[in-house]
Structures are given as structure tokens and as C-alpha cells.
C-alpha positions as a Markdown table, in Angstrom:
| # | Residue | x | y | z |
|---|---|---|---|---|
| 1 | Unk | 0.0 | 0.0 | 0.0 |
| 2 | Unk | 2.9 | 2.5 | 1.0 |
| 3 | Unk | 4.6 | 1.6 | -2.5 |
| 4 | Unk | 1.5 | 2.2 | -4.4 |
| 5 | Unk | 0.7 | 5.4 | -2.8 |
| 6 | Unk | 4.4 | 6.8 | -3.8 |
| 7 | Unk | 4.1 | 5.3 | -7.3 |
| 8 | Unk | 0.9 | 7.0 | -7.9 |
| 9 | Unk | 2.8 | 10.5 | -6.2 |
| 10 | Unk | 5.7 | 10.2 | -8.6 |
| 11 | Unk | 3.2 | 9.1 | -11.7 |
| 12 | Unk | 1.2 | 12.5 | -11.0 |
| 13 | Unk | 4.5 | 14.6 | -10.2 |
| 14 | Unk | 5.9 | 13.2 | -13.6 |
| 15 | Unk | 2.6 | 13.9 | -15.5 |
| 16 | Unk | 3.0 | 18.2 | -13.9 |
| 17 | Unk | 6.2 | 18.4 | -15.7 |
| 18 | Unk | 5.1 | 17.1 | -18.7 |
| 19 | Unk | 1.9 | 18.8 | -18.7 |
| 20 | Unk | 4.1 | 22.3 | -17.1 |
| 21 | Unk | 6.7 | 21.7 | -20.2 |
| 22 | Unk | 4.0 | 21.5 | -23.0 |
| 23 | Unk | 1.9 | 24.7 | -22.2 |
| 24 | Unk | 5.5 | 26.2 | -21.8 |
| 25 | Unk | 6.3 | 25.3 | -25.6 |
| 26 | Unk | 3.2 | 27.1 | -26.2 |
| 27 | Unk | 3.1 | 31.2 | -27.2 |
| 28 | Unk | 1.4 | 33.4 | -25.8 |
| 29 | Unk | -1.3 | 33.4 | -28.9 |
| 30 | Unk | -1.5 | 30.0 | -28.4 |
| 31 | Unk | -2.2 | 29.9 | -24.5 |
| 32 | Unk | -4.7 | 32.8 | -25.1 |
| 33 | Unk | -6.6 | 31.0 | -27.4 |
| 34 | Unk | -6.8 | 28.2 | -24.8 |
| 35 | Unk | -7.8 | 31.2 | -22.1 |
| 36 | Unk | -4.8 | 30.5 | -20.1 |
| 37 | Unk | -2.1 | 33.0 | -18.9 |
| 38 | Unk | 1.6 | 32.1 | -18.8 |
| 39 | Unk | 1.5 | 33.1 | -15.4 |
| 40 | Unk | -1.1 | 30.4 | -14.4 |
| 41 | Unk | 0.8 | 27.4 | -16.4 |
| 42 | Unk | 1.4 | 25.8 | -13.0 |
| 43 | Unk | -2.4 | 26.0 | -11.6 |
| 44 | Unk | -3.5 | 24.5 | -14.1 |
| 45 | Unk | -1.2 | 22.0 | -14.5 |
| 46 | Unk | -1.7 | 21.3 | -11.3 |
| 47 | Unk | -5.7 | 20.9 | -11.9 |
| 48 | Unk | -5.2 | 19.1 | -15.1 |
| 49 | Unk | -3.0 | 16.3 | -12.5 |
| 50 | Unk | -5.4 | 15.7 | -9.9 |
């Protein structure tokens, strides 16, 4: 159970970075159209994880 429960942290944690490194690749057109600010990459990274 304590294995699983780490493997699932380090699943989501790898999934943020991925997720954080896309929108980053993204310009600022591009993360407007989506209606996201660069400044809010993380929150919703974040979200798009849980």
C-alpha cells in the first residue's frame, strides 16, 4: 500500500512536468486561445493532474 501510494505521487508529479513543459512550448497566442495565462501554467497543470 505504502509503495503504491508513492508510485501514484511520482506518476502525478511526472505527469506536472510534462503537462508544465507542453503549455511552456506554447506562445502566448497560443495559450490565449486556450484562455490561459503564462502566469497560471502551473495552476493549471496542477488541476489538469489531480
Amino acid at each position: 500500500m505504502f509503495l503504491a501510494s508513492i508510485n501514484a505521487a511520482v506518476r502525478r508529479w511526472i505527469a506536472y512536468r510534462r503537462t508544465v513543459a507542453a503549455l511552456r512550448a506554447l506562445d502566448t497566442r497560443e495559450l490565449a486561445d486556450l484562455g490561459i495565462a503564462r502566469a497560471n501554467i502551473p495552476a493549471v497543470a496542477a488541476r489538469a493532474v489531480k
